[in-house]
N, CA, C and O atoms as a MOPAC input file, in Angstrom:
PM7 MOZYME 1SCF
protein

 N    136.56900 1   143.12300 1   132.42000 1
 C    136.06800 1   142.40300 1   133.56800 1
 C    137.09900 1   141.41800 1   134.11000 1
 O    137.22500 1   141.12500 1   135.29800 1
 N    137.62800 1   141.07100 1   133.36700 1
 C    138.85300 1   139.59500 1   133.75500 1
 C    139.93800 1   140.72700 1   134.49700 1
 O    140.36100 1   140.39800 1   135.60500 1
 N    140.35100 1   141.90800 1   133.98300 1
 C    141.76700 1   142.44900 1   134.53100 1
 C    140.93700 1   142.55600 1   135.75700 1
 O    141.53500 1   141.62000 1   136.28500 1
 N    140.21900 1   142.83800 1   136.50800 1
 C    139.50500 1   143.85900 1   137.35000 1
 C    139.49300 1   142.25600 1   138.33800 1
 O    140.21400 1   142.50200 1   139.30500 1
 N    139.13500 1   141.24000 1   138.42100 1
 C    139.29600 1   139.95300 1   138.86300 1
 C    140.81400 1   139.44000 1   139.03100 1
 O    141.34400 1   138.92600 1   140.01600 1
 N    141.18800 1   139.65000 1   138.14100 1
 C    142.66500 1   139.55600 1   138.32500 1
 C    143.44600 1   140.08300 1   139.34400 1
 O    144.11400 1   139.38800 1   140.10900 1
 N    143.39400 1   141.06100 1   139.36900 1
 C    143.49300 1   142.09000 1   140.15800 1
 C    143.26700 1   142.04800 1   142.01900 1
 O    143.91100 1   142.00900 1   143.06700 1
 N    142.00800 1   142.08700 1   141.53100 1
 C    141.42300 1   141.08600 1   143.49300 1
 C    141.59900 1   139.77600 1   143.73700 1
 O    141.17400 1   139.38400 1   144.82300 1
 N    142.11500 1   138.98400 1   143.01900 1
 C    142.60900 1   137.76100 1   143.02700 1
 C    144.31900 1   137.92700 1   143.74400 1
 O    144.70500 1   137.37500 1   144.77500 1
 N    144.97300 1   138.66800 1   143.01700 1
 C    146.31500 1   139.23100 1   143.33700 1
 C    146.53900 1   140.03100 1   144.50500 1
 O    147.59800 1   140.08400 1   145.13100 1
 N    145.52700 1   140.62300 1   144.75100 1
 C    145.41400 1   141.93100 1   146.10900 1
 C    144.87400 1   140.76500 1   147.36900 1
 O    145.11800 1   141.02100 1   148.54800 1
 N    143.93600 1   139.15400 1   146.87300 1
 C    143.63400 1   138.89700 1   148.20200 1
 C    144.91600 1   137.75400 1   148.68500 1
 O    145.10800 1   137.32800 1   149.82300 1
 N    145.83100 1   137.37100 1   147.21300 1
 C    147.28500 1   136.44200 1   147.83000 1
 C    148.01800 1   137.42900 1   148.38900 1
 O    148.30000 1   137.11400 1   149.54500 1
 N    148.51100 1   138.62500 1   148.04000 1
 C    149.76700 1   139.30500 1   148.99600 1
 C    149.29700 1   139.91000 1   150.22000 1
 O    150.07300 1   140.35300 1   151.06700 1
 N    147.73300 1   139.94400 1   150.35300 1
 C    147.29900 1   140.32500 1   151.81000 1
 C    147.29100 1   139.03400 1   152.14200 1
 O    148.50600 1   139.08800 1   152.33400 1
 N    147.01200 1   137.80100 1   152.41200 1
 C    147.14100 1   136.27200 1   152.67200 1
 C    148.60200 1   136.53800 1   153.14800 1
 O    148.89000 1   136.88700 1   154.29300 1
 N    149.34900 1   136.36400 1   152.29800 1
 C    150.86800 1   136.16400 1   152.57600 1
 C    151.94600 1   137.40200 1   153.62000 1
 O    152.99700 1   137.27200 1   154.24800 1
 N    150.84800 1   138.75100 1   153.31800 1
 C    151.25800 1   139.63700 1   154.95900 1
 C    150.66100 1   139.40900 1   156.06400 1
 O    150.88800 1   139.92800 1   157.15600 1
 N    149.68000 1   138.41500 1   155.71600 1
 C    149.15700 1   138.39000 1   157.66600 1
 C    150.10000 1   137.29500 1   158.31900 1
 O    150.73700 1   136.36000 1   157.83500 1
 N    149.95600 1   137.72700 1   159.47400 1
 C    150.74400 1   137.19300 1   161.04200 1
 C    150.32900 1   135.97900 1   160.87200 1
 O    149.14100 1   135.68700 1   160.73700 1
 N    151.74100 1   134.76800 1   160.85800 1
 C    151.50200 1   133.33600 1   161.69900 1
 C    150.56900 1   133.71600 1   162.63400 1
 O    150.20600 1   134.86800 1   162.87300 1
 N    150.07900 1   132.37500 1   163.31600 1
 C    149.51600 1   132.55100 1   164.24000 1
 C    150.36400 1   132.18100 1   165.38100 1
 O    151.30900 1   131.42900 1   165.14600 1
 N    150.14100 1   132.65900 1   166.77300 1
 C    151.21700 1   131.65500 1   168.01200 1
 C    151.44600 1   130.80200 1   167.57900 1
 O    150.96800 1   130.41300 1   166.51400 1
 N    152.29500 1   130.19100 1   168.28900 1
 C    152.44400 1   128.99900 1   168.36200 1
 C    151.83200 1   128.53400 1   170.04700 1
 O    151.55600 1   129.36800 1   170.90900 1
 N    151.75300 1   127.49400 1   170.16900 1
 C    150.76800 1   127.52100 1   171.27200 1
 C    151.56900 1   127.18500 1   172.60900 1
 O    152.75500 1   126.86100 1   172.55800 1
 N    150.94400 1   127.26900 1   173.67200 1
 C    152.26400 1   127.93500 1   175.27600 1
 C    152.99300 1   126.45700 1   174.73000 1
 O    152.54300 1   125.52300 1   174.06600 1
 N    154.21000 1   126.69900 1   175.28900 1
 C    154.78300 1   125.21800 1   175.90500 1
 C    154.52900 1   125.04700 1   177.54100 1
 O    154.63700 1   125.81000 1   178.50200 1
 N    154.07900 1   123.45800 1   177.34500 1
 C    153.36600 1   123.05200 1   178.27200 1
 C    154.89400 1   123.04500 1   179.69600 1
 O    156.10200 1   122.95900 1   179.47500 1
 N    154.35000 1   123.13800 1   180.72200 1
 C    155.55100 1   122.70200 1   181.69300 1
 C    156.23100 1   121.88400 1   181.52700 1
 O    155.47000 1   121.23400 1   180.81100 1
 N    157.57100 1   120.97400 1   181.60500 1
 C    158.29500 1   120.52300 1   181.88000 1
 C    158.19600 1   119.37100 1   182.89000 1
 O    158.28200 1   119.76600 1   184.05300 1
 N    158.02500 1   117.94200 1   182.72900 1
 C    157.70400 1   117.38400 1   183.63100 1
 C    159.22400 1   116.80300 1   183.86100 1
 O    160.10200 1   116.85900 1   183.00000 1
 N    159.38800 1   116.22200 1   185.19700 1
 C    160.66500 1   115.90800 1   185.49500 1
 C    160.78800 1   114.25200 1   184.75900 1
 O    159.76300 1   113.61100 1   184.52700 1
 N    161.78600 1   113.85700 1   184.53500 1
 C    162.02300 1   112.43300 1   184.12200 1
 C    162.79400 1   112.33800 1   185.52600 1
 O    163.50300 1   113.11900 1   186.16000 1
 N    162.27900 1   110.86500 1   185.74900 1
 C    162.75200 1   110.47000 1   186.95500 1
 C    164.17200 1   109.75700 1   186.80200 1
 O    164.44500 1   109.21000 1   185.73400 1
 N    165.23800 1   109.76200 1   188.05300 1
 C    166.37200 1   109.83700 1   187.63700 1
 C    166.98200 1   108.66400 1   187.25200 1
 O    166.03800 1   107.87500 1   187.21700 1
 N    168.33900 1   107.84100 1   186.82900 1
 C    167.95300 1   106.59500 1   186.40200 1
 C    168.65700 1   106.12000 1   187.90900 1
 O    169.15600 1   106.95900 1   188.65900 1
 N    168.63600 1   105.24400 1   188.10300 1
 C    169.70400 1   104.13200 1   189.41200 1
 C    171.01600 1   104.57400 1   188.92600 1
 O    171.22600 1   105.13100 1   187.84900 1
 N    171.83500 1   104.28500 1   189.78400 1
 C    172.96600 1   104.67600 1   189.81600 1
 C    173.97600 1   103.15800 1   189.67300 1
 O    173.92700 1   102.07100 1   190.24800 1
 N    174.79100 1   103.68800 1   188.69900 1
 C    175.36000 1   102.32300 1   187.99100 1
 C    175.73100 1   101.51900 1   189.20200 1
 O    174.69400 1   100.95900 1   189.55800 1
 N    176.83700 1   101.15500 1   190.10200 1
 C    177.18300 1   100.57100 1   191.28400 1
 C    177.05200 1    99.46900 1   190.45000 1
 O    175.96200 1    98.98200 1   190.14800 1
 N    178.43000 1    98.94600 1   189.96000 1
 C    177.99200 1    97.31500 1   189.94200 1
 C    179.04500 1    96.59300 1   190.44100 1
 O    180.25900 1    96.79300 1   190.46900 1
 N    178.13600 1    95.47000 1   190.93600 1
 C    178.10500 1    94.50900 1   192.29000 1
 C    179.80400 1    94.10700 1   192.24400 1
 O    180.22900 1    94.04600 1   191.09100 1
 N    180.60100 1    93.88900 1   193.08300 1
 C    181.89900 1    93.76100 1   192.97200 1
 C    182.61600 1    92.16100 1   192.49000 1
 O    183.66200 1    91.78800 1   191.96000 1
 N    181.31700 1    91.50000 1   193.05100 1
 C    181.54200 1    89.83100 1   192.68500 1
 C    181.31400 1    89.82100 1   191.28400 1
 O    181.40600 1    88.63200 1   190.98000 1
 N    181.11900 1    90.33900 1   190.47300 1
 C    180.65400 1    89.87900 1   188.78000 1
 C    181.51600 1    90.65800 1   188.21200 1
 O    182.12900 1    90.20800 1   187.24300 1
 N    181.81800 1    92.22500 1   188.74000 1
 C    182.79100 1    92.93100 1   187.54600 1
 C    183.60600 1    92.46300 1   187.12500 1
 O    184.38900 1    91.87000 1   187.86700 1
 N    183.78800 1    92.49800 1   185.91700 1
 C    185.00900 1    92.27100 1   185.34600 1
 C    185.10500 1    90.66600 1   185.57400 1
 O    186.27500 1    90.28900 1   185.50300 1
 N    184.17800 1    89.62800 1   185.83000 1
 C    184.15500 1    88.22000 1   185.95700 1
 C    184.08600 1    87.73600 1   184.65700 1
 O    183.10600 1    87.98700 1   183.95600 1
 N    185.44700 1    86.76400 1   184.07600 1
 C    185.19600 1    86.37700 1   182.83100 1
 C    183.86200 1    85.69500 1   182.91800 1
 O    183.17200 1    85.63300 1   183.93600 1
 N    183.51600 1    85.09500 1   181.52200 1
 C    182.46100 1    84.48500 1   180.85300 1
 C    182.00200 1    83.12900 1   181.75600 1
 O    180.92800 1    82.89000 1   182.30800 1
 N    183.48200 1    82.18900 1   181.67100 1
 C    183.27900 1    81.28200 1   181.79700 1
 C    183.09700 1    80.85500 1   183.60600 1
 O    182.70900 1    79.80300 1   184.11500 1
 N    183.46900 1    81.90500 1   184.12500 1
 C    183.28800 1    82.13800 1   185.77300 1
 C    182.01100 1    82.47800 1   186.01100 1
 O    181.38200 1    81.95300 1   186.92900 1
 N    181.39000 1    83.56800 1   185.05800 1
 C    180.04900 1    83.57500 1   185.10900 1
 C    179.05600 1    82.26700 1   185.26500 1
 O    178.37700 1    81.85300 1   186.20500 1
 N    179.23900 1    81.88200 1   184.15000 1
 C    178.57300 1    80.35400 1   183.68500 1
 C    178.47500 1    79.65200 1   184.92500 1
 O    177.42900 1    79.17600 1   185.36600 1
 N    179.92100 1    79.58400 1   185.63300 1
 C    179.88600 1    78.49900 1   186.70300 1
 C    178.82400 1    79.11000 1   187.86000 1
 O    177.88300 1    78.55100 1   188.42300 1
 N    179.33000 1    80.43300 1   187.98700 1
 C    178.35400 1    81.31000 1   189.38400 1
 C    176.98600 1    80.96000 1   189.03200 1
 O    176.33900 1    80.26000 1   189.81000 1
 N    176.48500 1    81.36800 1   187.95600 1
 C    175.29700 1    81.17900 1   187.84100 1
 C    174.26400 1    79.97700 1   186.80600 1
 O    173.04000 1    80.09100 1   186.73900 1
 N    174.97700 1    78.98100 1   186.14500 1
 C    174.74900 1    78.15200 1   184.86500 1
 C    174.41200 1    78.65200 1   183.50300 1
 O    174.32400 1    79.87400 1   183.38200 1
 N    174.25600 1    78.07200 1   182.69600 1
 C    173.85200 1    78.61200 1   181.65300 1
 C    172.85000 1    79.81300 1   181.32900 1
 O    171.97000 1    79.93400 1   182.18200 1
 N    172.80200 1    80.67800 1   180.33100 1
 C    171.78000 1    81.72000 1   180.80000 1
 C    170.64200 1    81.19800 1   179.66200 1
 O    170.66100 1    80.32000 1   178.79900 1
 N    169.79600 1    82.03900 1   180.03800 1
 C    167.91200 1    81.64100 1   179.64600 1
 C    168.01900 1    82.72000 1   178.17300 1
 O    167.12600 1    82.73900 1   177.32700 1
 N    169.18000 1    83.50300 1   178.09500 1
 C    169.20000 1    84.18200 1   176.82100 1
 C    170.42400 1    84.84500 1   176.93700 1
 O    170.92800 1    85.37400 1   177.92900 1
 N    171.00600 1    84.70500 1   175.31500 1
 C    172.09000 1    85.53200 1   174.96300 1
 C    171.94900 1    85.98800 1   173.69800 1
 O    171.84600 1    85.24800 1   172.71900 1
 N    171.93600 1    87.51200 1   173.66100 1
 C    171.78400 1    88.15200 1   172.66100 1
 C    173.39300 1    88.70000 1   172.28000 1
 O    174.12200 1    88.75300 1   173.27100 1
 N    174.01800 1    89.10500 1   170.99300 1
 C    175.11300 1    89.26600 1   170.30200 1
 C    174.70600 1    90.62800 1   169.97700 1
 O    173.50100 1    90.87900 1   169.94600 1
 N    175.72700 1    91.71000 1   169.68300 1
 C    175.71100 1    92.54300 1   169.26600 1
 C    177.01800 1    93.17900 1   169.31400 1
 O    177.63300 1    93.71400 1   170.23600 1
 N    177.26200 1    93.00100 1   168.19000 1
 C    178.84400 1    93.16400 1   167.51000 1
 C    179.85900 1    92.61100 1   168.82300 1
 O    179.89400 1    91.39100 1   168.98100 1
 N    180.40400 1    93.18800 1   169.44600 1
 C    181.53900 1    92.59900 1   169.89800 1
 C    180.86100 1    92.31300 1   171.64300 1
 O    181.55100 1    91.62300 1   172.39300 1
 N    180.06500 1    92.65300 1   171.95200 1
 C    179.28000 1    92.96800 1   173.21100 1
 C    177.93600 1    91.89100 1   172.91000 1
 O    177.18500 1    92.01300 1   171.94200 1
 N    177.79300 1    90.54800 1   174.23700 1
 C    177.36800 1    90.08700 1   174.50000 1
 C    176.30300 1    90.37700 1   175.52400 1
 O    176.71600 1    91.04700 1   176.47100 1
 N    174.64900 1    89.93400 1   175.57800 1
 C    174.25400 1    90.07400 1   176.74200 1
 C    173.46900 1    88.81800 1   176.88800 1
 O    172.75600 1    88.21300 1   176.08700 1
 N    173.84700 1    88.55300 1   178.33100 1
 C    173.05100 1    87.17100 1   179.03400 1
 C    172.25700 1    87.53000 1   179.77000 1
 O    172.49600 1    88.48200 1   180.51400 1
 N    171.07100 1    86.87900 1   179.78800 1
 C    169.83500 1    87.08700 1   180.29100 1
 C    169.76000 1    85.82700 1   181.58500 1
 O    170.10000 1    84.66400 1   181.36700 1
 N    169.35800 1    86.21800 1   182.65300 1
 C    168.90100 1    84.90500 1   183.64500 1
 C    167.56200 1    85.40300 1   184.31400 1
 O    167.41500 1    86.45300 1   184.94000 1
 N    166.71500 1    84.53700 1   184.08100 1
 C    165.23400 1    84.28900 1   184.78200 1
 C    165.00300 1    83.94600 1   186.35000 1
 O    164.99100 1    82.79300 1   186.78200 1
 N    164.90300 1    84.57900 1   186.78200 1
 C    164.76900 1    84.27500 1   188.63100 1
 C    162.94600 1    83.96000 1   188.47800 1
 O    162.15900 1    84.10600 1   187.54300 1
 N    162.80700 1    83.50000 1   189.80600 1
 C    161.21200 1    83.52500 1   190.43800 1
 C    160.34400 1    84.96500 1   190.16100 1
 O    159.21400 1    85.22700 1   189.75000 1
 N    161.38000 1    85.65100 1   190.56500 1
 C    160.78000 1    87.17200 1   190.97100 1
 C    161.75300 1    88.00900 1   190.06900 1
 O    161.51600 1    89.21500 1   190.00600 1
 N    162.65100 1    87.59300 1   189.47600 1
 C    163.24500 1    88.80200 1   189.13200 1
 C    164.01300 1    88.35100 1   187.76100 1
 O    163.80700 1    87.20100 1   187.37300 1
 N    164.75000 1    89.06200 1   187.12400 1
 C    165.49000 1    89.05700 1   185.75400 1
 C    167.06400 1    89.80600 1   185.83500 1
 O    167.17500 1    91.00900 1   186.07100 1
 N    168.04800 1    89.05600 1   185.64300 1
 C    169.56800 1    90.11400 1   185.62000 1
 C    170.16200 1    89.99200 1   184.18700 1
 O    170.05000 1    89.00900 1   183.45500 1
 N    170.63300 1    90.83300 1   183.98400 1
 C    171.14900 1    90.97900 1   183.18200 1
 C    172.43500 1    91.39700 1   183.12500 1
 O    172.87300 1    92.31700 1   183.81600 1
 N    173.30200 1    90.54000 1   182.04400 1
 C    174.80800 1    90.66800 1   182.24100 1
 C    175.43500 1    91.48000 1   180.83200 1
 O    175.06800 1    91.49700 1   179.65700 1
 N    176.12400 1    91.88100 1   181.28700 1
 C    176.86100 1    93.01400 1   180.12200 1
 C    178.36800 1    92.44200 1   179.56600 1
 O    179.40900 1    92.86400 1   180.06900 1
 N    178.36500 1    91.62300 1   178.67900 1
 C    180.11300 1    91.24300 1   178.35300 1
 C    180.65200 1    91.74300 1   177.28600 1
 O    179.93100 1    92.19400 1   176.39600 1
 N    182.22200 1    91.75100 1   177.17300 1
 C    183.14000 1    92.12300 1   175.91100 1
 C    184.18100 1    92.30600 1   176.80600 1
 O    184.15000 1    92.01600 1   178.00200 1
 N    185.27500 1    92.88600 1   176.07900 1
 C    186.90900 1    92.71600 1   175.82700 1
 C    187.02500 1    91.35100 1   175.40200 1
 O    186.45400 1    90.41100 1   174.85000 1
 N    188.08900 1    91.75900 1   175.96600 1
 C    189.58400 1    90.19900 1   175.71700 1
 C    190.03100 1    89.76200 1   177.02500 1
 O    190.88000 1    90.51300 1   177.50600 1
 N    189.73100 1    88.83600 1   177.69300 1
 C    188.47500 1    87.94700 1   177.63800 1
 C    187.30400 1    88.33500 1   177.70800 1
 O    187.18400 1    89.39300 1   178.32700 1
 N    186.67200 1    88.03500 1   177.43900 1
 C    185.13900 1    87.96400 1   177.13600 1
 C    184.57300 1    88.62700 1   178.63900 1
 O    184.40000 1    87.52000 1   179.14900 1
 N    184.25900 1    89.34300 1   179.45900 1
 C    184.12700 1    89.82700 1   180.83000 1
 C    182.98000 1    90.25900 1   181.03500 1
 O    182.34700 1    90.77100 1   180.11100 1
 N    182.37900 1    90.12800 1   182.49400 1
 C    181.28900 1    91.14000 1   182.75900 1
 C    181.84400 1    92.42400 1   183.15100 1
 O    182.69700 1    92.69800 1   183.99400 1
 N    180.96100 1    93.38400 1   182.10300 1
 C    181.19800 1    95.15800 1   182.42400 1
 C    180.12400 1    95.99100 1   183.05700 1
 O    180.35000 1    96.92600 1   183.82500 1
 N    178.59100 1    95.46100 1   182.56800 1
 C    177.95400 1    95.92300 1   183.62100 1
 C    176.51700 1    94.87600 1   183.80100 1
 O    176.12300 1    94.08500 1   182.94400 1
 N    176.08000 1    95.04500 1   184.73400 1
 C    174.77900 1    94.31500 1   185.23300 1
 C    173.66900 1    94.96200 1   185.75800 1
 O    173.79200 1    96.00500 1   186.40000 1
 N    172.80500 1    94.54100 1   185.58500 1
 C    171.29100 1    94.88300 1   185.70500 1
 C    170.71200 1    94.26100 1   185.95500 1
 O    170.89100 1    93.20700 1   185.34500 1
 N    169.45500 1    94.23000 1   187.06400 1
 C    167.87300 1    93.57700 1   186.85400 1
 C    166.79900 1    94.14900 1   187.26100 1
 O    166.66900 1    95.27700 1   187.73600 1
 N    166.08300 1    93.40800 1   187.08000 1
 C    164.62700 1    94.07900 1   186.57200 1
 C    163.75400 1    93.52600 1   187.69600 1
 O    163.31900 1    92.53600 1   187.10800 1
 N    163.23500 1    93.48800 1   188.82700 1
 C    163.26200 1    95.40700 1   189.05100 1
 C    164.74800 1    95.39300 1   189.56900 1
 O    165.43100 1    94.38800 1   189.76600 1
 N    165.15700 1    96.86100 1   189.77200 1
 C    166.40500 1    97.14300 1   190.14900 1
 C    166.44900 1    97.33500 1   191.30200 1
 O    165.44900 1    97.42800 1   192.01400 1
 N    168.01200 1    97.45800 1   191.81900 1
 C    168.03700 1    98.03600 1   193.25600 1
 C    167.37800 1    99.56700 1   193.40700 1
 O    166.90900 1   100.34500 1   192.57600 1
 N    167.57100 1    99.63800 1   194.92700 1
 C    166.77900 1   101.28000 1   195.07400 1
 C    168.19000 1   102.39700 1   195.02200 1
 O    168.07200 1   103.61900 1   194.93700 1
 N    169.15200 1   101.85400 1   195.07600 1
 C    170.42700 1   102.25700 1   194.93100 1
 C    171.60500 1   102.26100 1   194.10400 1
 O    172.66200 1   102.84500 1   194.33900 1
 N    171.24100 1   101.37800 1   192.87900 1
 C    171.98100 1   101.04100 1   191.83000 1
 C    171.05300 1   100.03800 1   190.39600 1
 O    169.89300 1    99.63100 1   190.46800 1
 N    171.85900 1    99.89000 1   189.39700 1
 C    171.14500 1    99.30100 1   189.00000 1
 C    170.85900 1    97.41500 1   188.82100 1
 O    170.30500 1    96.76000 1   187.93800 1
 N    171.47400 1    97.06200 1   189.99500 1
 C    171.39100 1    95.52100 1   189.84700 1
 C    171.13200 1    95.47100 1   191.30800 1
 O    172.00900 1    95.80400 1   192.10500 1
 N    169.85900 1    95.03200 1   191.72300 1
 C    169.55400 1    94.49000 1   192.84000 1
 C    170.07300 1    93.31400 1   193.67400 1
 O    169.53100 1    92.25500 1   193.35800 1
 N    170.83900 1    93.23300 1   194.50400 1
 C    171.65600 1    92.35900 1   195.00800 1
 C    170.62400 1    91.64900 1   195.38900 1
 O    170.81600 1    90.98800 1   194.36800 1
 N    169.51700 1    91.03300 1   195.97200 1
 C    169.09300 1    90.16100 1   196.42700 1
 C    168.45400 1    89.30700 1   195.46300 1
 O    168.09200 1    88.17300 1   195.77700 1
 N    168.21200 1    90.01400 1   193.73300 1
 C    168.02500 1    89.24700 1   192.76700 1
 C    168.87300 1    88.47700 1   192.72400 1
 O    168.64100 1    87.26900 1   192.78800 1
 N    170.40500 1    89.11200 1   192.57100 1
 C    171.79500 1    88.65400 1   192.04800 1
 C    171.57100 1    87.26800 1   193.19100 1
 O    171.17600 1    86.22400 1   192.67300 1
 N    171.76800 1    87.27000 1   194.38200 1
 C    171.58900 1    85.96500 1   195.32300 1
 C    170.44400 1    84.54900 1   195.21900 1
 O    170.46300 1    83.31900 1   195.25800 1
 N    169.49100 1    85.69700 1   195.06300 1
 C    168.31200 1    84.40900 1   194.53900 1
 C    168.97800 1    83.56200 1   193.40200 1
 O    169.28900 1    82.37100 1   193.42200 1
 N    169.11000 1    84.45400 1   192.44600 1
 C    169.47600 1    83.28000 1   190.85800 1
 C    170.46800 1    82.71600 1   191.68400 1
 O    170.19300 1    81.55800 1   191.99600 1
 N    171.67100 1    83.19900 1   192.20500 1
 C    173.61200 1    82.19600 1   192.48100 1
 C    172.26600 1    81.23300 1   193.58900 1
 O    172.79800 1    80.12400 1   193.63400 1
 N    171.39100 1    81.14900 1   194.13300 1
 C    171.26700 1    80.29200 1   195.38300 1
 C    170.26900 1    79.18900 1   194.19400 1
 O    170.53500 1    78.01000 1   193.95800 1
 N    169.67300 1    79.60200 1   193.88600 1
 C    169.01500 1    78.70000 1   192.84100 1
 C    169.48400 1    77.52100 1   192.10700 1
 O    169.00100 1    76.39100 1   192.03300 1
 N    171.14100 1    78.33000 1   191.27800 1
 C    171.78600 1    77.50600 1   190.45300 1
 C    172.63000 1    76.17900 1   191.33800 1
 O    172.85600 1    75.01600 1   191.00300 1
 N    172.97100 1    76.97800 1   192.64000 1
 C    173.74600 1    76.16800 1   193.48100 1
 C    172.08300 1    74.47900 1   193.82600 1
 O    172.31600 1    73.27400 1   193.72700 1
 N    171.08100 1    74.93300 1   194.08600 1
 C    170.18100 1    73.99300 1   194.26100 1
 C    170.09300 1    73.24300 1   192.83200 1
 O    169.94400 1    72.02200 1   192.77300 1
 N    170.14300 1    73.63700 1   192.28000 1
 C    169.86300 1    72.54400 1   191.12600 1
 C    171.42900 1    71.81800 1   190.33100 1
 O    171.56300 1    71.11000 1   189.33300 1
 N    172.39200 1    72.36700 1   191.27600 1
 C    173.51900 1    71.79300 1   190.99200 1
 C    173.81500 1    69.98300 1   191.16500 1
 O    174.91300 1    69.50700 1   190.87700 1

């Protein structure tokens, strides 16, 4: 009685192990990721050492470190930029804010608000 169990025990794993995966199930469409802004950065800041920065705009509201690459943060009314530094001297390489231009990624009329701001509280 046990071989005879044995047996259909053994006959129902290697039929188990010949049946078909099942699909795999459709892949869904492809949605587009929207594209990012286009770098364009602003001609007054590139490549503006540190300490030229500082003066254009005053101290920033945050600076984060990360290995040899600095980033300064400045707080507007309406908006947020962000500065990209490193080499030798210390330089802006790229800039950003939040929201961005519709054409790049640092909105020039942010960039003016903060420089018109700092100049008022000068």
């Amino acid at each position: 009685m046990i071989r005879p169990l044995a047996l259909l025990a053994l006959a129902l794993m290697l039929t188990a192990c010949a049946a078909k995966p099942a699909a795999p199930p459709p892949i869904a469409p492809q949605t587009s990721i929207p594209p990012s802004p286009a770098r364009g950065e602003p001609s007054q800041y590139l490549n503006m050492a540190a300490p030229g920065l500082e003066a254009a705009l005053g101290r920033p509201n945050f600076v984060r470190q990360d290995g040899l690459i600095q980033m300064w943060r400045y707080d507007g009314q309406a908006c947020r930029a962000f500065f990209f530094l490193y080499g030798q001297p210390l330089s802006v390489r790229h800039v950003e804010t939040l929201p961005h231009g519709q054409e790049s990624a640092a909105d020039s009329a942010c960039l003016t608000a903060l420089r018109a701001a700092t100049a008022k509280s000068s």
